[in-house]
Every structure is written in C-alpha cells, then in structure tokens.
N, C-alpha and C positions, 0 to 999 in steps of 0.2 A: 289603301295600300294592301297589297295581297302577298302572305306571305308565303314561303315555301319550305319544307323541311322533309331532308331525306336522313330514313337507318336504312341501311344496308344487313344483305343475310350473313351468317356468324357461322364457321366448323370451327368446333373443338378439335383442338389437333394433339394434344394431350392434358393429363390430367382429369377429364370427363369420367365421372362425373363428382370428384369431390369435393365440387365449390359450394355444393351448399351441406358440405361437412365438414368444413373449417379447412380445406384441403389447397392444392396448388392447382394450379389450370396453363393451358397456352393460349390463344382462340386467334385468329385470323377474323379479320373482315372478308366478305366474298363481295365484291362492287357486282356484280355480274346479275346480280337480283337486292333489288329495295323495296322500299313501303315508303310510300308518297304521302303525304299531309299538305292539303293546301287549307288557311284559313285567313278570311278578311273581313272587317266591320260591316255591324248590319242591326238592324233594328232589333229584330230577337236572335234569342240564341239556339242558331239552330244544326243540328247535326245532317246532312248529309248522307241517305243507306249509300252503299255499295253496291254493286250491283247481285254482287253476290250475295246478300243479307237479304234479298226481296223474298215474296212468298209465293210468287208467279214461275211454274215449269213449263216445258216443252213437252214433256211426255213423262210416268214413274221413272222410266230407264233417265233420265236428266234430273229428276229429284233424288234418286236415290246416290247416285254421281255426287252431285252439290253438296247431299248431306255428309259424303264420305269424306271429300276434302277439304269443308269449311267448318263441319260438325252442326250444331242445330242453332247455335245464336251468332255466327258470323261474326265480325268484327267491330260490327258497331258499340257492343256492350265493350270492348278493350278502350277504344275512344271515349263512351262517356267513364270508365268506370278511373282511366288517365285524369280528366276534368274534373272530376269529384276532389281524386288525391293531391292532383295541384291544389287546387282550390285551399283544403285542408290543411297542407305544409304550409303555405303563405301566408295562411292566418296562424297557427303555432308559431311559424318564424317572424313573423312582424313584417312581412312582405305584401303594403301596398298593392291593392289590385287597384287600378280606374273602372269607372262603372262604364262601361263598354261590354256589349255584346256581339256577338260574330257567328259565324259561317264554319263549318269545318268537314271538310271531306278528305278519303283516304282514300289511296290505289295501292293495290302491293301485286309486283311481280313474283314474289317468295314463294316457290313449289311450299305449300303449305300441309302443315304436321309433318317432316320426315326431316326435323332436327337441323335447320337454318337458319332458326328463331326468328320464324316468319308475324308472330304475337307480338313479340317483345317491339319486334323492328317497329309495328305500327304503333306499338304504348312510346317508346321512344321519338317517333317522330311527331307525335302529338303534343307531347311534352316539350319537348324543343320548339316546338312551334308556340305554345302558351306563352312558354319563356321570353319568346321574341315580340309579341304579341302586348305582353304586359309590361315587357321593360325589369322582368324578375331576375335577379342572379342566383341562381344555385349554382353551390361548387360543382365542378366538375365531377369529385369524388366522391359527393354525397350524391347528385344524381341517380345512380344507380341504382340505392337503397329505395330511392321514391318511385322508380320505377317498375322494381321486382316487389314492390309492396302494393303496386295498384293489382297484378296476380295473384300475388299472396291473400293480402290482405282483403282487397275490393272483391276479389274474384276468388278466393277458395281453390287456387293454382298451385300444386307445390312445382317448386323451381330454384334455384340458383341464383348465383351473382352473376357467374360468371357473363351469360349473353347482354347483360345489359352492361358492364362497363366494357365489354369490346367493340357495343353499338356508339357508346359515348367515347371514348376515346380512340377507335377506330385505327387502321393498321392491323399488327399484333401486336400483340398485348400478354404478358407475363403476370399473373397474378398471384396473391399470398393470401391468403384467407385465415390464417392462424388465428388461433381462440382470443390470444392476448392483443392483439393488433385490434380487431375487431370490438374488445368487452372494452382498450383505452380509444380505440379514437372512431370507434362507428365505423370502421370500414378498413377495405384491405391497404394492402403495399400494389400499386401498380404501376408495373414496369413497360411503356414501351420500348417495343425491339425493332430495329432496323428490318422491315419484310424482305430487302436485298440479300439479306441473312442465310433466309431460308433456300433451300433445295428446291427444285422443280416440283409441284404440288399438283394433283389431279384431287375433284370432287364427282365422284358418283351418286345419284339419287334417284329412286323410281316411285312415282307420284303414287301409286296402288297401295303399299304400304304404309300410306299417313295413319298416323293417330295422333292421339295428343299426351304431350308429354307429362302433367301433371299427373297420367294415370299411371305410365311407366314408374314414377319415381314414389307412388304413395306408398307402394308396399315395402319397397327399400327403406324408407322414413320410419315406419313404424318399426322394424327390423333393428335399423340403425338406435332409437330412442329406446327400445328396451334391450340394447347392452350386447345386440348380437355379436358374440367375439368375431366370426368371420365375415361380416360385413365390415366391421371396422377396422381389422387388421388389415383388410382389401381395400378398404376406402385409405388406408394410411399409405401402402402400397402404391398407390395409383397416384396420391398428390405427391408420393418420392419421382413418381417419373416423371412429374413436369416438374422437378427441380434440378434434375438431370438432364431432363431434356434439352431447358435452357441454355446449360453448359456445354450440349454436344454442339448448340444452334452457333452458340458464340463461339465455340471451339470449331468450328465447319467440319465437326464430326458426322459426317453424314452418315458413315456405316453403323454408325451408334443410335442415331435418331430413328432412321430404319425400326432397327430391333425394337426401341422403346415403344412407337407406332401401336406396333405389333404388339406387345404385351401389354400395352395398356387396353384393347379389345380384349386380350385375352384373360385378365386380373376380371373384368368385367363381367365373361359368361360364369364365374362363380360365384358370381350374387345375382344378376338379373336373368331374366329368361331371353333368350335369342331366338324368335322366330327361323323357322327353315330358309324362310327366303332371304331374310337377311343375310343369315349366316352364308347362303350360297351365294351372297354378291360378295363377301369379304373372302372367302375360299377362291372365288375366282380370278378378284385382283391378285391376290400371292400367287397366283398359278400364273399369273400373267407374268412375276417380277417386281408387283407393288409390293410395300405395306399398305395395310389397310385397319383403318377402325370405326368407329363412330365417331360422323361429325357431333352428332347429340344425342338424342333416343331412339334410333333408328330411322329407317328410310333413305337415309344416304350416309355415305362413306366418306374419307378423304382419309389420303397418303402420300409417300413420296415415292417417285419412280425415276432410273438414271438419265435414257433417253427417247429417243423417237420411235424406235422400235416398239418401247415397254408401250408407249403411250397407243399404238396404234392396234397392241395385240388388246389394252384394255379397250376401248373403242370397240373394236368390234367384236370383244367378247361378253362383255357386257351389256350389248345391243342385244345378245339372245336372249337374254332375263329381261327385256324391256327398260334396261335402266340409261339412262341418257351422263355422259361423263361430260367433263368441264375441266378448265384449269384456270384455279379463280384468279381473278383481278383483285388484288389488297390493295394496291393503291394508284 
C-alpha cells in the first residue's frame, strides 16, 4: 500500500509574529503550493534525497542558486529529523509501533524561505504520513507541538506554533497562545473560521529574498527573554490585532481588517530589521490600494484588496521588482 500525505503553504495574515510569545495569530492555508510525502513498505528503511538535496551541479552559477533557496542540507535532514520525533513521542506515549519498515520520499512545490512554511509543510506531511503508516492517533491539537519540536528541538530552529497548526487543521485558523492555556493543557485555543469570511486576498513572493526564518527570529528571542520592554509591549500589540481582527472578519468589517493588515507590518518594523527590498514590495502594494504585511519572515506578502482594478495595478507593479502575485486557494 502506498501512502500519500499533503501540507500545504501557510500566510500569516495577522498576528505574526507573536505565536511563539504566547500571542494571538490568524494563518490561512494557501492550496496553491504543498509538500508531498509519499511512503510504502519495504525491506529497510529507507529515505529517499530530493532532487534538490544531491551534490551534483550544472555549473558554480546553479550551485550557488541551489544553495540560496534550499540552504546547505536541503530537506532531507526535516524528514529524518520528523522520524526520529515520531518515533520518540510513540514510545513516551505508549503508541505501539509494528516492526515494519518503509520508503519515504518528499516533493514541495513551496517557493522556499520567504515565509509559506515551506519546512514545516514537509515536517508536517511526513508526519501524517507516519501516522497513517503505523495506525498511530495523535490529537489533533497536540500534533503541532510534535511537529514544531522536530525544529526546535531535533533541528536547533527557532519558530512558532503558529504554521504548524494552520498545516494541521487547515483553512483559517484563529489561534490563542496565552501563557495559562498553554502551562494548563499543552497547547493553545484553536478556532477555525469560515475562509467564505474573509475579503478578496492576494499573496505576493519574490524567490531572491529566501532566507531562513529561524535566523530572523533568533535575535528577537533573545531580546524578548531578557525582558526587552519594547519587544514585548510590541509583541502584546500585535497578538491584540489578531483578536481584533477576528472580530472585524466576523463582523465583515473589511475597512477595519484593512488597517489592522497594515499595522500589524507596521508594530513589526520596531523590532525587527526590514530589508530595502521587502520593505519596497509592501510600499508598493499600498501604492497599488492593498494592505500589505508579512506572510512570515519575509519574502512574500499577503493583504486584502477591494477589486479587479486593485488586483491588476498590483500584478503589474509588482512584476517590476520581480515579484510573482497570487490569490490563494484556502480551500
């Protein structure tokens, strides 16, 4: 039997980035780009490279490419370092493994590093596939924790909740991360939201500006844990907008969400640093009529915009900066 398991790519549409400060979030699913997991029984247990993980180039100019969008260990270290952590949780939690070994290969369409949780999506989809695989139940809402801990934990990644339960429950997804929710029951309050909800949505992303987001968020970490009053005031800020923004979604406050959008990018440049060129894709959406912010740590954007007009001045204005726009598929 061969099994199959897809994540899909993740924009923060507000709240970003105070999920992993005990903060509030919104996230959307984007259908429009996933990470593929295929795995089926077999003698030993064997992992599958990518094509992207080999050590083989065409020319410097194609390795040095490769290295910029995949970075230097590719994604197979995400796969084994998921199989470790299942592994591990199964046996703490009393979850029966068969001794059976298998197959596992990954594909991801995810414009990768420019904040679509192109990582997560393959930790996610491997895991779901274990899941299926062994006949294992893990909750739904503990999920997550095991999945941002194969980062964290396996892999020395700082990161969030937030992308991995919008990968697992998928849609959008309204989350609560509060201290006391999290120290009583392991994990947050998560709400899905009707995607019908939401206003007309564009995603902009330009593949040149990949990095990796555990670097963005290290210094913020260390900032936030030694007590910096304006990181935290700003990180409290920014989880009020995604409880507000909630309220504008459900209220079809769309002139309200707008603004919030927008301020949550803007709460944002007073703690972290904004490259030029970012900052000139989110300057040029407003100029178009969007809002704009970050979907994650840069690299691409997403906002709302009224209608067809907005949509086509961003199109082709954000074609000058090389950046390719979208308007995601949630469900």
């Amino acid at each position: 039997m061969i099994i199959e398991q897809r994540a899909y790519a993740r924009a923060g549409l507000l709240g970003n980035p105070s999920d992993g400060y005990f903060g509030k979030t919104i996230s959307i699913i984007v259908r429009n780009f996933g990470a593929h997991a295929v795995l089926y029984e077999s003698p030993d247990l064997r992992i599958e490279p990518h094509e992207t993980d080999g050590s083989a180039y065409k020319s410097m100019d194609h390795f040095i490419e490769s290295v910029g969008q995949t970075g230097y260990y590719g994604g197979t270290r995400l796969v084994k370092a998921a199989i470790k952590k299942f592994h591990e949780h199964c046996g703490k939690s009393g979850i029966p493994l068969a001794s059976r070994n298998f197959t596992i290969r990954y594909d991801t369409s995810i414009p990768r590093q420019v904040g679509l949780a192109g990582s997560s999506a393959i930790i996610t989809a491997t895991m779901q596939a274990l899941m299926r695989f062994y006949d294992a139940g893990i909750p739904r809402e503990i999920l997550p924790n095991l999945i941002l801990a194969v980062e964290t934990e396996e892999l020395g990644i700082s990161a969030g909740l937030q992308d991995r339960v919008a990968q697992v429950y998928e849609g959008c997804v309204y989350m609560d991360f509060d201290r006391s929710l999290m120290d009583s029951q392991g994990h947050g309050r998560y709400e899905p939201m009707d995607p019908g909800l939401l206003p007309r949505l564009y995603i902009a992303y330009k593949t040149e500006l990949s990095k990796v987001s555990g670097k963005v968020h290290s210094t913020l970490r260390s900032r936030y844990e030694a007590g910096d009053s304006l990181v935290i005031a700003t990180l409290n800020r920014i989880a009020e907008i995604a409880a507000e923004g909630r309220e504008a979604v459900l209220t079809h406050d769309f002139p309200r969400l707008f603004k919030l959008i927008n301020e949550n990018f803007d709460q944002r440049t007073k703690i972290m640093p904004i490259s030029d060129s970012n900052m000139e894709m989110i300057r040029t959406a407003r100029r178009c009529g969007a809002s704009a912010s970050f979907t994650g740590s840069g690299g691409s954007i997403v906002g709302t915009f009224g209608d067809d007009a907005v949509l086509n001045r961003l199109v082709n204005e954000l074609k000058k900066l090389n950046a390719k726009v979208i308007q995601p598929v949630i469900v």
